[in-house]
C-alpha positions as CSV (number, residue, x, y, z in Angstrom):
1,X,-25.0,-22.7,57.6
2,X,-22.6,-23.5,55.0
3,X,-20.1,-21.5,54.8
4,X,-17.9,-20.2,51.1
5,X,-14.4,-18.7,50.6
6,X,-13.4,-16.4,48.3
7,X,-9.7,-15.7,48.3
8,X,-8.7,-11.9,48.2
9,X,-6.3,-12.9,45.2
10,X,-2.5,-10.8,45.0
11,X,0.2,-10.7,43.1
12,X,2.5,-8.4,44.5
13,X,6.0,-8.7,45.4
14,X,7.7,-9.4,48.2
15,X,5.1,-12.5,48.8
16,X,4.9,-13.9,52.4
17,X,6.0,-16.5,53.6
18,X,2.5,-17.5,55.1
19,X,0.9,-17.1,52.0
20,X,-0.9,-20.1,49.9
21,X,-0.5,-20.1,46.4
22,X,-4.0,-20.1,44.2
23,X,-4.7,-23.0,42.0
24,X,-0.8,-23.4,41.2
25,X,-0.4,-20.5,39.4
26,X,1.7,-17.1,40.0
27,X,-1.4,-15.9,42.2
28,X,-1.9,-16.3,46.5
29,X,-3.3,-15.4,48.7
30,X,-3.2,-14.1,52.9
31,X,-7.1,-13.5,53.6
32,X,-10.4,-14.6,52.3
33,X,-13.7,-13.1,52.1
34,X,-16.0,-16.2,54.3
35,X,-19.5,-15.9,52.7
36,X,-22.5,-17.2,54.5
37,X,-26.2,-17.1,52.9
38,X,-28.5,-14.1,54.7
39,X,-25.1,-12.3,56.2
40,X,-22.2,-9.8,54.9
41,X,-19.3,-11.4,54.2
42,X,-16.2,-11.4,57.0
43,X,-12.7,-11.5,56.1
44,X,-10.5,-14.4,57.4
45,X,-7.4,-16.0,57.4
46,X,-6.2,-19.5,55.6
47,X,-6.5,-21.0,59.1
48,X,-10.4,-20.9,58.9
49,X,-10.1,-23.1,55.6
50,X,-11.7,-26.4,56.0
51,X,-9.7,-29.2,54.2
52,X,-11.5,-30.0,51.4
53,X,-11.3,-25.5,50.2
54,X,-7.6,-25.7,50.6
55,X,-6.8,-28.5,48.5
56,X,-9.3,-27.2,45.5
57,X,-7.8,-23.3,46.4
58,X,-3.9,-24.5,46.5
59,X,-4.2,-27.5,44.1
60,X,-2.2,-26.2,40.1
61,X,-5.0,-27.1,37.2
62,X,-4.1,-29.5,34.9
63,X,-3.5,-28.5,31.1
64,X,-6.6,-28.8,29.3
65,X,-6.6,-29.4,26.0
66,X,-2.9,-28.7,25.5
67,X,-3.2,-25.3,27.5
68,X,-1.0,-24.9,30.3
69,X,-2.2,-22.4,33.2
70,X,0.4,-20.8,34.3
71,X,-1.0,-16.5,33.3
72,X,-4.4,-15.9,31.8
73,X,-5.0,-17.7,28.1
74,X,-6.8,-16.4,25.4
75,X,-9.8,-18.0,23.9
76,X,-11.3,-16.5,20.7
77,X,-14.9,-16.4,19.7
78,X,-15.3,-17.7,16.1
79,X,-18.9,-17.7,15.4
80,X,-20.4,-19.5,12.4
81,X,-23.6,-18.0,12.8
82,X,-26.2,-15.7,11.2
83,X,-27.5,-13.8,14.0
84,X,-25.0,-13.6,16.8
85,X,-25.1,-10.2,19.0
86,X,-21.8,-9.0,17.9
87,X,-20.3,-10.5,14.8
88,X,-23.3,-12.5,13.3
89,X,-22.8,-13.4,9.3
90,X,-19.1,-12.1,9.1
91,X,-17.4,-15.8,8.7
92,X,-20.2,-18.5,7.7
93,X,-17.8,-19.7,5.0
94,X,-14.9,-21.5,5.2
95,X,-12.3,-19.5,4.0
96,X,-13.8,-16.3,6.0
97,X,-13.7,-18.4,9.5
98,X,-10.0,-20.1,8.4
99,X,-8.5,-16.6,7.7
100,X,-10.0,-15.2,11.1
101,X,-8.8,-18.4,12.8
102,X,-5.3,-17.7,11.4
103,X,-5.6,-14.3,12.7
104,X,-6.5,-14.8,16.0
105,X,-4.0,-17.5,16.8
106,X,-1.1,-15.1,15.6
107,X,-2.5,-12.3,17.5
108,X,-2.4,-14.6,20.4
109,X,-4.8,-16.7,21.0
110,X,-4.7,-20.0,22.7
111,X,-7.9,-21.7,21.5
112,X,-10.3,-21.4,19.3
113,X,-14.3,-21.5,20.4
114,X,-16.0,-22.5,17.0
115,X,-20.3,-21.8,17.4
116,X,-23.1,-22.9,15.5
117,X,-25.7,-21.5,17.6
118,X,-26.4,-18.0,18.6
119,X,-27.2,-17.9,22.2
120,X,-27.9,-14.4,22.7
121,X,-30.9,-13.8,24.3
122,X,-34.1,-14.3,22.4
123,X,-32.0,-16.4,20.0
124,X,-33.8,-19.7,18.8
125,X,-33.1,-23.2,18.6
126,X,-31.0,-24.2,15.6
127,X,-31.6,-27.7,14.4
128,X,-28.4,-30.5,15.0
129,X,-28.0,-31.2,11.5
130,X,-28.2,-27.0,10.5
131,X,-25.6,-26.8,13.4
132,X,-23.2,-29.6,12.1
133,X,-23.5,-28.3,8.4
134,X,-21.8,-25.1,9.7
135,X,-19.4,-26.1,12.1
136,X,-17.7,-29.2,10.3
137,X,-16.3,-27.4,7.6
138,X,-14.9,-24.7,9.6
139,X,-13.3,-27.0,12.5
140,X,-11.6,-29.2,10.0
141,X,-10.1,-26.6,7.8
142,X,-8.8,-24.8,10.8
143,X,-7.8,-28.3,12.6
144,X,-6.1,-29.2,9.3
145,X,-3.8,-25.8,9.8
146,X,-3.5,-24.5,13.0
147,X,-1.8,-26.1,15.9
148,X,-3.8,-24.0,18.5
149,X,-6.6,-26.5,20.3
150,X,-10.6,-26.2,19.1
151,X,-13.3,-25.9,21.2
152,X,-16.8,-26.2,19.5
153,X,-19.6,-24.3,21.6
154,X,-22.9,-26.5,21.6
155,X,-25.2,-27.6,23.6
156,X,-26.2,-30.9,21.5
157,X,-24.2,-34.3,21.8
158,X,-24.3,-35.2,18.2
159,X,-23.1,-31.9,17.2
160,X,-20.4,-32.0,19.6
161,X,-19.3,-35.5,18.2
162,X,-19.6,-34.5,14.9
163,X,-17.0,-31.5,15.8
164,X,-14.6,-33.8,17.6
165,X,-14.7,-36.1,14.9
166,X,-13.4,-33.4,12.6
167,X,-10.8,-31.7,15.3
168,X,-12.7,-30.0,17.9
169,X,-10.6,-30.8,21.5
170,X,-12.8,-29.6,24.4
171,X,-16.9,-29.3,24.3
172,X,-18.5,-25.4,25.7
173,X,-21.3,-25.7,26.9
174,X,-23.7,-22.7,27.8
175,X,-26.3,-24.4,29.5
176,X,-24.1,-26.6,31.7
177,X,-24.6,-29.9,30.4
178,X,-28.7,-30.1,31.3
179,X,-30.0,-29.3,27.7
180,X,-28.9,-32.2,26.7
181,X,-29.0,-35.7,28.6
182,X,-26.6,-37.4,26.5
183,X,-23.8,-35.1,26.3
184,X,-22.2,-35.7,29.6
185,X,-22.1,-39.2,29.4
186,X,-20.4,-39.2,26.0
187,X,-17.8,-36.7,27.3
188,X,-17.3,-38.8,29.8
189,X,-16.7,-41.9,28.0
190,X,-14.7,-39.8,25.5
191,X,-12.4,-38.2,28.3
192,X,-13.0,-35.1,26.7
193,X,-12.5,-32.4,28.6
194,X,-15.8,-29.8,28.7
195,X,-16.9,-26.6,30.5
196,X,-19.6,-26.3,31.9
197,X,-21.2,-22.7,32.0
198,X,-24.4,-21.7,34.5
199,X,-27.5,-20.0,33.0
200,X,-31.3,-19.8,33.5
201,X,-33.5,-21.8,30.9
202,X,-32.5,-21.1,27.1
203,X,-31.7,-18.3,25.1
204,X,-35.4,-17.8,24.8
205,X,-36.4,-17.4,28.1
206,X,-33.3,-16.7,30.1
207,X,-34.1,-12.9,30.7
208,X,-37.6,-13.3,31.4
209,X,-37.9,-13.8,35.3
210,X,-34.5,-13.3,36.7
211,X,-34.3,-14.5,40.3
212,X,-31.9,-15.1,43.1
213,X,-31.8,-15.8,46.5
214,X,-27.3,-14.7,46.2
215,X,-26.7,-14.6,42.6
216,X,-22.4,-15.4,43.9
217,X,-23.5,-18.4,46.1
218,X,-26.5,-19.6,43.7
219,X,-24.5,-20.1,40.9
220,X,-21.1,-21.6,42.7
221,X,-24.1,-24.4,44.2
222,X,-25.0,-25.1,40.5
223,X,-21.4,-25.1,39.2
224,X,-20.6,-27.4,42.1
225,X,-23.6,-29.7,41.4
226,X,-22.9,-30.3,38.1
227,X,-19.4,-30.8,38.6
228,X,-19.9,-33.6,40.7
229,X,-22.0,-35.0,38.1
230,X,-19.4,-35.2,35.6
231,X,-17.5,-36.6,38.4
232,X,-20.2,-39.3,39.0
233,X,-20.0,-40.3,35.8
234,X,-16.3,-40.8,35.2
235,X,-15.4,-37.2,34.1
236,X,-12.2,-36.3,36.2
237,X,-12.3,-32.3,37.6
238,X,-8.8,-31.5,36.4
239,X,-11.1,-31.9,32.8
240,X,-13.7,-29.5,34.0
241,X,-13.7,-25.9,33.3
242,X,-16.0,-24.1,34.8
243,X,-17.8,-20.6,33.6
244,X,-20.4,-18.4,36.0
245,X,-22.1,-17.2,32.3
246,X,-21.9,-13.6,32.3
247,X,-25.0,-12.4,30.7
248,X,-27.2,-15.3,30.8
249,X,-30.0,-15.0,33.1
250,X,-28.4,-12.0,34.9
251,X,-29.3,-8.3,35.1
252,X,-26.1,-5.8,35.0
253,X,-26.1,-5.9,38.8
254,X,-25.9,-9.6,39.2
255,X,-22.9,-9.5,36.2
256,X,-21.4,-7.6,38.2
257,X,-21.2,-9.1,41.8
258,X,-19.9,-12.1,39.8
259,X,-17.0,-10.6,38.0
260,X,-16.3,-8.6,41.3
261,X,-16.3,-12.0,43.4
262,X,-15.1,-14.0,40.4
263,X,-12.8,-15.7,42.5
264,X,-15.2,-17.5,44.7
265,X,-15.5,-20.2,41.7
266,X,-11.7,-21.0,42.6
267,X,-13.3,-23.2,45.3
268,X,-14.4,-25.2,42.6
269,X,-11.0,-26.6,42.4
270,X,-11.2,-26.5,38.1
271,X,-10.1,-23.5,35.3
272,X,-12.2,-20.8,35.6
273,X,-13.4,-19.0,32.2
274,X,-15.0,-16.0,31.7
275,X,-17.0,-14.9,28.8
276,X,-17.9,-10.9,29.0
277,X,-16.7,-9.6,25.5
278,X,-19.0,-7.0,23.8
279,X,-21.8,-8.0,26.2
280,X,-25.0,-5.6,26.8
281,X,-23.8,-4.6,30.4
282,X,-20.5,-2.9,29.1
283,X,-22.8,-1.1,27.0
284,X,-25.0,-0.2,29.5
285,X,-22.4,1.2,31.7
286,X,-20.2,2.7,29.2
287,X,-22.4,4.1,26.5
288,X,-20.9,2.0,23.8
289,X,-23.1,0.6,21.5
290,X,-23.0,-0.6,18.8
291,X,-21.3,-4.3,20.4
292,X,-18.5,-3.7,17.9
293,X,-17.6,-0.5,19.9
294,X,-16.9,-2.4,23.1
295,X,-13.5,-3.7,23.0
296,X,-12.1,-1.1,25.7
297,X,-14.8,-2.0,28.2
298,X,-14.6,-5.8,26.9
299,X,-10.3,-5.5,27.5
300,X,-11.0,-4.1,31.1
301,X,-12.7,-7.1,32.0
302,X,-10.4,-9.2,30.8
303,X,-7.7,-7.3,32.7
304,X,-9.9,-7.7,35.6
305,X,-10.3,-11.3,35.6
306,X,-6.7,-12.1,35.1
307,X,-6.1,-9.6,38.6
308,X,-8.5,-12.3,39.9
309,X,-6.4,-15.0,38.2
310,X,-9.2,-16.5,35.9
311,X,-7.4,-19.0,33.9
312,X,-9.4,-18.4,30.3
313,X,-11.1,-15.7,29.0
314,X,-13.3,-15.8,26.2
315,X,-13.3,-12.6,23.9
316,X,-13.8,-11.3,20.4
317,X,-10.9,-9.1,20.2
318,X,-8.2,-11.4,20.4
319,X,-5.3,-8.4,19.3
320,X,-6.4,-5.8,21.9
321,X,-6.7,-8.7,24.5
322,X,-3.3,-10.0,23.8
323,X,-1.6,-6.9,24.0
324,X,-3.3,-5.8,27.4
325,X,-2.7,-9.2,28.8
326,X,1.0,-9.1,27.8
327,X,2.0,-6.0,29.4
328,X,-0.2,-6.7,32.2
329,X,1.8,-9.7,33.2
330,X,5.4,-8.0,32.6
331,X,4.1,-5.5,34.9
332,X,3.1,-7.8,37.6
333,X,6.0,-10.0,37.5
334,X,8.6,-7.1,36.9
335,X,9.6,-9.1,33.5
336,X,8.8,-10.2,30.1
């Protein structure tokens, strides 16, 4: 029975001497949570690692697209869209998405996600050249200004060239590079770094029949499958981030036994992102609707993540973020 590790992630100081460090960064780690399919999980020490978990565990991430991951970065949700959950409508122009790209970056964010395409769920299928007429504008004014790195969030492989042909640096994609046949390949070819996000079906569908044998382990096996894809076809890992999709194809309870063993996907042995801002399960547990009211529960997330050292996490409120994330990190290293 194959067997998964999930390291119990610290931060703490003094560190032991025994302890591994987790994916090069300022976390490590002393036990690990071994899951097996049809049992509870048992904890364990780094001696039970096989070879190939320790190197992906212990191995530092490279940059991607310009970001180095040494603390949690920041990415902020720019959404060119009509109809998206949470800020749908607000910058479709130019100017309105270059002024809110300005403002995130000097509030602290380290990349930009530019969207087309609502995914929320229900949402439908934009046509490629719809999706291109309002992305391209956008990427290349804000490429044209800011120094911060562009990531365009499609699922189509001519938008996605048409973005990286205006500025765009790393292609997010929400359903994992199978929407699409000819998007890997092209990345690939490109060396252009992606990541790759798990879901069920399309927006349309995705909350129809929600099933799982071990929501944790089902969507590390998909993550892992399609990693080795990209591999397969010439993509190296260090230029794979990967993303458990929070909200796609999950009920609250399955969101929430992956952001509470969110570090399982450090196995992976690529960045780890995590998109939960303003999403319907914060709602659900806090009372805040509507999605504009949930920055508090979308900042305790995000504060949760980097205790679990996710590398990226993908958010709307990019000031509020910043600020936790700060004096979060000045209180875990004892400095600023």
């Amino acid at each position: 029975m194959t067997a998964y590790y999930r390291p119990l992630v610290r931060f703490d100081r003094p560190r032991p001497p025994e302890a591994l460090p987790l994916a090069g960064g300022p976390g490590w780690f002393v036990h690990l949570a071994e899951h097996r399919r049809g049992t509870e999980p048992r904890i364990v020490t780094p001696d039970a690692l096989p070879d190939d978990w320790r190197i992906r565990l212990t191995a530092p991430r490279p940059a991607v697209a310009g970001m180095v991951f040494d603390r949690t970065r920041v990415m902020g949700i720019l959404n060119i869209t009509p109809d998206s959950f949470s800020d749908g409508g607000q910058y479709q122009s130019p100017a309105a998405a270059l002024m809110q790209a300005h403002g995130m970056v000097d509030a602290g964010a380290d990349i930009i996600d530019v969207g087309g395409e609502s995914t929320r769920p229900g949402a439908q299928t934009v046509p490629y050249e719809a999706e291109i007429a309002r992305i391209e504008p956008v990427i290349r004014a804000i490429a044209t200004e800011i120094a911060a790195p562009i990531s365009i969030d499609t699922r189509k492989s001519s938008v996605a060239e048409a973005a990286v042909a205006a500025g765009a640096r790393l292609v997010n994609d929400v359903s994992g590079l199978t929407y699409d046949p000819m998007l890997a390949g092209w990345c690939a070819r490109e060396g252009l770094p992606v990541c790759v996000m798990h879901t069920l079906g399309g927006p349309e569908t995705m909350q129809d029949d929600i099933r799982y044998d071990d929501v944790l382990l089902d969507v590390y096996d998909f993550l892992d499958t399609q990693v080795q894809k990209l591999e397969a076809a010439g993509l190296p890992r260090g230029r794979i981030v990967v993303d458990p999709g929070i909200g796609f194809g999950k009920t609250i309870t399955h969101n929430l036994t992956i952001l509470n063993g969110v570090s399982l996907f450090h196995g992976l042995g690529c960045p780890l992102l995590v998109g939960a801002s303003r999403k319907g399960f914060i709602g659900r547990i806090s009372g805040a609707n509507p999605a504009s009211d949930r920055m508090a529960g979308s900042v305790a997330v995000a504060l949760a993540m980097a205790a679990q050292a996710v590398q990226i996490v993908r958010v709307h409120d990019v000031v509020e973020t910043a600020q936790a994330l700060s004096v979060w990190n000045a209180i875990t290293h004892g400095e600023f």
